[in-house]
N, C-alpha and C positions, 0 to 999 in steps of 0.2 A: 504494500500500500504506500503509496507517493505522501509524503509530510506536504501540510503547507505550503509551507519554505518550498519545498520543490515544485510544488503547481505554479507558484508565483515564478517560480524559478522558467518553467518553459512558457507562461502567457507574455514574460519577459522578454523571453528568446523568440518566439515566434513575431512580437510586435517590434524587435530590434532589428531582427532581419528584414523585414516588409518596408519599414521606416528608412533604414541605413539601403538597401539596395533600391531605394525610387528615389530617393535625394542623390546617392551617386550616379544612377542613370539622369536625373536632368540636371545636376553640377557638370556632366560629361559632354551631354547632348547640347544643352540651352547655353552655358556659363562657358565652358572650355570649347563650344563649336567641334568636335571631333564626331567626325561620321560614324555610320557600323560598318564601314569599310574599313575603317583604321582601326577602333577597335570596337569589334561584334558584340551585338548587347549579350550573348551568352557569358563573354568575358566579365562582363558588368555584371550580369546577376549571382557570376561564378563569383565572384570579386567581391561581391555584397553577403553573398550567403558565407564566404571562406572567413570570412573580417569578425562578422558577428560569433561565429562558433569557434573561431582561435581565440577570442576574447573572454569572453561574457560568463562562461565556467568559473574560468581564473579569479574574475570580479564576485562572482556571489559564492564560489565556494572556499577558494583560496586566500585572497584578501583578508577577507576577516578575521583569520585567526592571526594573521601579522597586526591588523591594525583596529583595535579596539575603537578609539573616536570617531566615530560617523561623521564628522566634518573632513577632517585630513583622509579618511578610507576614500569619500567623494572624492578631494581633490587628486589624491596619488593615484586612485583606479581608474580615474578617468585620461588622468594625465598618463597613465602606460597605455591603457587602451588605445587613446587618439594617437599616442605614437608608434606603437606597434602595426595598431591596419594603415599609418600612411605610408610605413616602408613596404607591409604585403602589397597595397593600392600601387605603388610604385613599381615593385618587380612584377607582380601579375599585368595589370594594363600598361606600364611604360612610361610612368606617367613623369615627367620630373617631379623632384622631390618638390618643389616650391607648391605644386599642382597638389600635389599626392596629402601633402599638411593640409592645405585649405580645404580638400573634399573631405579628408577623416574628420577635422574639426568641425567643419558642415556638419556629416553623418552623425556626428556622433552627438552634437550640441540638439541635433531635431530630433534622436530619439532621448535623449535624456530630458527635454525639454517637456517631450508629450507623455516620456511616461510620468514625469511628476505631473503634469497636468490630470491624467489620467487616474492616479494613485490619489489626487486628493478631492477628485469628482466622488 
């Protein structure tokens, strides 16, 4: 039987990935002008679904036994997440690094954004 914590744990995962790979496919499409010639939205959805599942285990299951305060747990897990998938974003789509920062920060500021919107509806 799944705890809690773990339900919450994949309604989490399931709406970080949705969130994170439609904000990278139109940061890519609308924002960066890059066709699916150059790189195919499979790579994008590849790229949004790899980002969120190398992540987001780490942040609700590992994190917390290192870092007790919920304030600094935010800033440190969020701050390795967004720089972790900007180097994945980087080697999988090719993106330069400059690029590769600005769409994890994107990605990752819109789901963090909506699931606390979400979390306190």
């Amino acid at each position: 039987m799944l705890s809690s914590y773990d339900v919450s744990f994949l309604k989490s995962l399931v709406l970080t990935v949705i969130i994170e790979t439609l904000v990278l496919i139109l940061i890519v499409r609308k924002f960066y002008k890059i066709s699916s010639k150059k790189i195919p939205t499979k790579y994008l959805i590849f790229a949004g679904i790899f980002c969120s599942f190398s992540t987001i285990s780490y942040l609700w299951y590992f994190l917390p036994s290192l870092i007790s305060d919920w304030t600094i747990y935010v800033i440190v897990g969020e701050l390795l997440v967004f720089l972790i998938e900007s180097v994945v974003l980087s080697f999988i789509l090719k993106l330069s690094i400059k690029r590769s920062l600005l769409a994890s920060f994107v990605c990752n500021f819109a789901s963090f954004f909506i699931g606390l919107i979400i979390s306190l509806v």
